[in-house]
C-alpha positions in Angstrom: 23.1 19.7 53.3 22.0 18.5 56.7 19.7 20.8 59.0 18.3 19.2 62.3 19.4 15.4 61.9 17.5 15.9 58.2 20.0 15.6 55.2 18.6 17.4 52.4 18.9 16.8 48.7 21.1 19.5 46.5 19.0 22.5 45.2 20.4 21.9 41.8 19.4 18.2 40.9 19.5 17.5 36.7 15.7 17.1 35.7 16.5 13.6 34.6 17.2 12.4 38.1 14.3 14.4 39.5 11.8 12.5 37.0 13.0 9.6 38.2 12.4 10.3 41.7 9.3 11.3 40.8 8.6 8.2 39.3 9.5 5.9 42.1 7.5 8.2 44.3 4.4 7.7 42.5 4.8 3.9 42.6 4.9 3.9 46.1 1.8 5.9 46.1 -0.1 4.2 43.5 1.0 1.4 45.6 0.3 2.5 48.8 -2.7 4.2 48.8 -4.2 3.6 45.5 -6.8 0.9 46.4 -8.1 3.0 49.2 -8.3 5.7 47.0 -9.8 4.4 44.4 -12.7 3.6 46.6 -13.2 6.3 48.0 -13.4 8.0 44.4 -15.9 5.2 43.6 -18.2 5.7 46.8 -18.0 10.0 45.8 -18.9 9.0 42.5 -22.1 7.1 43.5 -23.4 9.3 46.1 -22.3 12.7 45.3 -22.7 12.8 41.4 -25.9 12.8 39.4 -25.1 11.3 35.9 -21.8 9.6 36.4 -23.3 7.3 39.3 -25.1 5.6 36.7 -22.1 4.9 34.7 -20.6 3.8 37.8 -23.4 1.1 38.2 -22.5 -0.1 34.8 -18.8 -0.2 35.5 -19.4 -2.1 39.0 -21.2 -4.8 36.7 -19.0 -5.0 34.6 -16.1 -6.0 37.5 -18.3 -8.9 38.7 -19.1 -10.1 34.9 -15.5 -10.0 34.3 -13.9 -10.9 37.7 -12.5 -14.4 36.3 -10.4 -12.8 33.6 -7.6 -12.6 36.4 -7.6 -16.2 37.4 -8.0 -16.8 33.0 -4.4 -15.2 31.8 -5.0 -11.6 32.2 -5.2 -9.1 29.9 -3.9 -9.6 26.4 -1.0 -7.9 24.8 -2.9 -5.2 22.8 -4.1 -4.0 26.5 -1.1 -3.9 28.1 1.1 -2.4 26.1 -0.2 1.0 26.8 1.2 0.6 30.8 4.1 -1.6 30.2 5.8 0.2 27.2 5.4 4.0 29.2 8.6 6.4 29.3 7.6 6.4 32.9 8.8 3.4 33.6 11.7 4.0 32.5 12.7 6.8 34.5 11.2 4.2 37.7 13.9 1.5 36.3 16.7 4.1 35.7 16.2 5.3 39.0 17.7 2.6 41.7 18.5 1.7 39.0 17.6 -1.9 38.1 19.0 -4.4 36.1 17.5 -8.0 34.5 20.5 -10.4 33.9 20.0 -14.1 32.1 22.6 -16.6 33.0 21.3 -19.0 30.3 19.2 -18.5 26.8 15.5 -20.0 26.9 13.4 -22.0 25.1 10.8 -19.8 23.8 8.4 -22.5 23.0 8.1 -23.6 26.7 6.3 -22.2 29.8 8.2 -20.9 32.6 7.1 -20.9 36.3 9.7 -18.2 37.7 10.4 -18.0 41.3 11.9 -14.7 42.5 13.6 -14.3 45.9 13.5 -12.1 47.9 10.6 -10.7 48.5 12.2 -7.8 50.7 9.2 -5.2 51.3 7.4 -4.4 47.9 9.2 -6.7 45.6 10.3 -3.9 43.6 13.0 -5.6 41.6 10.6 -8.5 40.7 8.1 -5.6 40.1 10.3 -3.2 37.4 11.6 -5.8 35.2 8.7 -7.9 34.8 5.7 -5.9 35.4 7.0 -3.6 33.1 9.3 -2.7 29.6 11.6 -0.1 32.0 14.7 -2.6 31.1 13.8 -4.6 28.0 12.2 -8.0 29.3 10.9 -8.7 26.0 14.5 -7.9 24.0 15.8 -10.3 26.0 13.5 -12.8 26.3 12.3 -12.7 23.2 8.7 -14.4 22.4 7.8 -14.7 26.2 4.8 -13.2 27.9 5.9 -12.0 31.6 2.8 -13.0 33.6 3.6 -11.3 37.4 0.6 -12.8 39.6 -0.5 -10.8 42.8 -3.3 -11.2 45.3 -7.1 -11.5 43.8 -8.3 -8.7 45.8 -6.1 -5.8 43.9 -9.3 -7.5 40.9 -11.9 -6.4 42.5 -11.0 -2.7 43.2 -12.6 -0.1 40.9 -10.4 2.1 38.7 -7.1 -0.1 41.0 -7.9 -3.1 39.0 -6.9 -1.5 35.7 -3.8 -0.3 36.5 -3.0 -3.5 37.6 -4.2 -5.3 34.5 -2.2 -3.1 32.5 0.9 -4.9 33.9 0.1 -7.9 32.6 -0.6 -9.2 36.2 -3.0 -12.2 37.2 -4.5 -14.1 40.0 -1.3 -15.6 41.9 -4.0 -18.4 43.3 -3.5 -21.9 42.1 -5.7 -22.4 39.6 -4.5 -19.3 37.9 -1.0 -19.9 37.4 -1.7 -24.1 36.3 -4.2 -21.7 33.7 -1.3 -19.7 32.7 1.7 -23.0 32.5 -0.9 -25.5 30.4 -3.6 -23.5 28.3 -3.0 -22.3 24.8 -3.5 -18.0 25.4 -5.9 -17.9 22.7 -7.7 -15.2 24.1 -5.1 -13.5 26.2 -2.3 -13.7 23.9 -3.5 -14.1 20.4 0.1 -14.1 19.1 0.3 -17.4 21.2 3.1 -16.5 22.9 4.5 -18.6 26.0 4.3 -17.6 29.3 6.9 -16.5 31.8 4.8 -16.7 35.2 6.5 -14.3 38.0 5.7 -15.7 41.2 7.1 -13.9 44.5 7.2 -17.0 46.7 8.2 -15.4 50.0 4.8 -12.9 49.6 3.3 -10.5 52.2 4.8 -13.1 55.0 8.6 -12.4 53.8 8.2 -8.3 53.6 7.5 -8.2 57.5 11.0 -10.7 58.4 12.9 -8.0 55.7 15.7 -6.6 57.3 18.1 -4.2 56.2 20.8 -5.5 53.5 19.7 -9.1 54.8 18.6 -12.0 52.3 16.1 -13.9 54.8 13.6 -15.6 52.5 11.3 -17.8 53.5 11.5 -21.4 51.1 11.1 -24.7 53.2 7.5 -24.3 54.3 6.2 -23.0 50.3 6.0 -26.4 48.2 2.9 -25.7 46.7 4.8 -23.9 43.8 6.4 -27.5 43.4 2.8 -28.9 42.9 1.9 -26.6 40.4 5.2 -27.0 38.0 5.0 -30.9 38.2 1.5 -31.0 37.7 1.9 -28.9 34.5 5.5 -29.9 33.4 6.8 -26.4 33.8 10.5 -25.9 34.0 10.7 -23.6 37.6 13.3 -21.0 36.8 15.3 -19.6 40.3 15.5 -15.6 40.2 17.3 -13.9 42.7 17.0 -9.7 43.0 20.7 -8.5 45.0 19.9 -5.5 46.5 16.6 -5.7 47.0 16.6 -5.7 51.0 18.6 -2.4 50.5 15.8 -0.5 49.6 14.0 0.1 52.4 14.3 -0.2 56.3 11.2 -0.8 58.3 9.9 -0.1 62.4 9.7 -3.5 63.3 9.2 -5.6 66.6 10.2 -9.0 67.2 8.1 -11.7 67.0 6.3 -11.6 70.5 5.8 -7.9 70.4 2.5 -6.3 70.0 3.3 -4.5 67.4 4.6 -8.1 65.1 1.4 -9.9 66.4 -1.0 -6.8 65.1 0.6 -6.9 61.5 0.5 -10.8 61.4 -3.2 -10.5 62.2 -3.5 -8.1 59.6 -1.9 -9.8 57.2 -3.9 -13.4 57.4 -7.2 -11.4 57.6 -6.3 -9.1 54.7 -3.0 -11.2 52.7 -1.4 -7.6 52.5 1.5 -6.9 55.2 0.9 -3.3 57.0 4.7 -2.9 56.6 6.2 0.7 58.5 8.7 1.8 55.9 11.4 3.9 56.6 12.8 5.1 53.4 13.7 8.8 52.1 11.7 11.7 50.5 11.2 13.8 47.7 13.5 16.2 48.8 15.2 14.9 51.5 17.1 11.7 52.2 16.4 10.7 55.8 13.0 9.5 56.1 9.8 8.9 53.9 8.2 6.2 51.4 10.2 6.7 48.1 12.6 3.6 48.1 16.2 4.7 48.6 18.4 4.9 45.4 20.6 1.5 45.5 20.6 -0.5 42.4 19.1 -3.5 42.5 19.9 -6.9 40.0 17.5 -9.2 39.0 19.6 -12.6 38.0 17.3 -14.8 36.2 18.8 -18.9 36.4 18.9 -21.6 35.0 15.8 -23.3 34.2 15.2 -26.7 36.6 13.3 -29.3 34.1 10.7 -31.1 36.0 8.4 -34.2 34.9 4.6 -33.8 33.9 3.0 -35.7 37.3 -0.7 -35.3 36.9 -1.1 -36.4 40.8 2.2 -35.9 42.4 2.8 -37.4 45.7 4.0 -35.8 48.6 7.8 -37.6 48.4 8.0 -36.2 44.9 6.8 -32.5 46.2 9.8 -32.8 48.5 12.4 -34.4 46.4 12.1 -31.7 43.4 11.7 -28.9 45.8 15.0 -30.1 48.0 16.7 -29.9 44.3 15.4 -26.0 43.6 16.6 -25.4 47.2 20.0 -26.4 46.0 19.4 -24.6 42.6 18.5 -21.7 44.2 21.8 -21.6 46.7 23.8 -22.5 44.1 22.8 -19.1 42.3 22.9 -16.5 44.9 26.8 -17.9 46.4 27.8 -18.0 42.7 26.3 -14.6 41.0 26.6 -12.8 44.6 30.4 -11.9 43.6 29.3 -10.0 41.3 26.7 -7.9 42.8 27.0 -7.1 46.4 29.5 -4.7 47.9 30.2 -6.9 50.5 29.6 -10.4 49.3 32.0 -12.5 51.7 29.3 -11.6 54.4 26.2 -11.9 52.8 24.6 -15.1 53.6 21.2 -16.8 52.5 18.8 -17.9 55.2 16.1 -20.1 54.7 12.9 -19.9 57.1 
């Protein structure tokens, strides 16, 4: 039904498909305004309570004794179950819905450095089938550990931080993910399992170049993903997420507006991009933040086998990362046949 230029959703929706728009809409608020939110709960909490403010002081304490655990593999299994493993997920997966695809078995007693493309706004492919259970990462990649890393900041926000934990997440700084590809997870994982590190490469930088149903990534200028896998031996495995840049549209200028300039600013001070989404709503289909219902599949490729280079020179940065450039063609013109409505025009630019 369409009133005033607004197309509204049917009255009489099943409740399975309205949990699952509920569910995407509260990852987009969780992800949207949860930090903010959470400190303003925090600052309440401290000035306008008169028992819990104390507990609060003990809490804060506690986030600077333990603000390393992020950058030293995270959270364990035991304490990440509880978020990974919840039915909500599940309706959030089952709702674009999204789908994890292997092209190749893997070696479960290796580490894996990951690197998903696109980025597209909020990485949401990357985001469902490796930050969480919704699809079945661990049935089918058995005895692997997904690790996605994020900024350091989303750490150090009270209340934020633990939701964040609870996806397994980590530190996506250097050190961190060489942590994550060379330590034995002792503490994190005491099961010993290997590690599957998720790393976005395009980041915040990509979202803001997102255009609609358009796979613009940027690749040539990131190496120091290169550095880290040769350094620690890591096989870098090339994911690709079709459909991802269908999700949402954005207000955008180009590159010399005011408007570009300002988020750019933002994003160097900040490493978060203040993206304008245009998506759909709860109960309408024409504008909003909910991410629009296409489905979305995350192809994970064959695994690129690098040498262990303690001190890798800069020749050998750009010789292995030419060869996951080709990798990484080679597996969106191959596997997009398969999951794009209009493959013969979809093409793969590299910034």
């Amino acid at each position: 039904m369409e009133f005033f230029g607004i197309q509204f959703a049917p009255l009489r929706v099943p409740l399975k498909r309205r949990l699952q728009t509920l569910a995407a809409a509260g990852w987009i608020c969780i992800l949207a305004f949860g930090g903010c939110i959470s400190w303003l709960f925090t600052i309440y909490l401290i000035l306008f309570t008169e028992w819990i403010r104390y507990f609060m002081f003990i809490y804060l304490a506690w986030i600077y004794y333990d603000r390393n655990t992020c950058s030293e593999g995270g959270r364990g299994q035991r304490w990440t179950s509880w978020n990974r493993n919840s039915v909500w997920w599940k309706h959030f997966c089952d709702y674009f819905p999204l789908k994890l695809v292997k092209t190749v078995d893997l070696d479960p007693s290796k580490n894996y450095l990951f690197c998903s493309f696109p980025h597209g706004i909020l990485a949401t492919g990357a985001f469902g089938v490796f930050a969480t259970e919704g699809i079945g990462f661990s049935k089918l990649f058995p005895n692997l550990v997904p690790r996605i890393v994020t900024l350091r900041q989303h750490f150090m926000v009270p209340f934020f931080r633990e939701f964040t934990y609870g996806l397994g997440a980590c530190d996506s700084g250097r050190d961190s993910i060489e942590w994550l590809l060379k330590n034995p997870k002792k503490l994190s994982n005491p099961n010993e399992l290997n590690n599957a590190v998720i790393l976005v490469v395009g980041g915040a930088a990509e979202s803001l170049r997102c255009r609609l149903s358009q796979y613009n990534i940027i690749l040539s200028k990131r190496k120091g993903f290169i550095r880290v896998a040769l350094k620690t031996g890591a096989p870098l495995v090339p994911v690709f997420s079709f459909g991802e840049t269908d999700l949402y549209d954005q207000i955008k200028g180009n590159e010399n507006s005011l408007l570009y300039k300002s988020q750019e600013a933002f994003r160097k001070l900040t490493g978060l991009s203040p993206v304008l989404l245009v998506g759909r709503g709860f109960f309408q289909y024409t504008f909003g933040l909910v991410p629009q219902r296409k489905p979305v599949t995350v192809v994970v490729g064959k695994p690129m086998e690098v040498p262990k280079i303690l001190e890798p020179t800069n020749e050998q940065i750009d010789e292995y990362h030419a060869k996951f450039k080709s990798k990484l063609i080679e597996l969106f013109e191959t596997e997009k046949y398969k999951y794009l409505t209009n493959p013969q025009n979809a093409k793969l630019v590299i910034e």
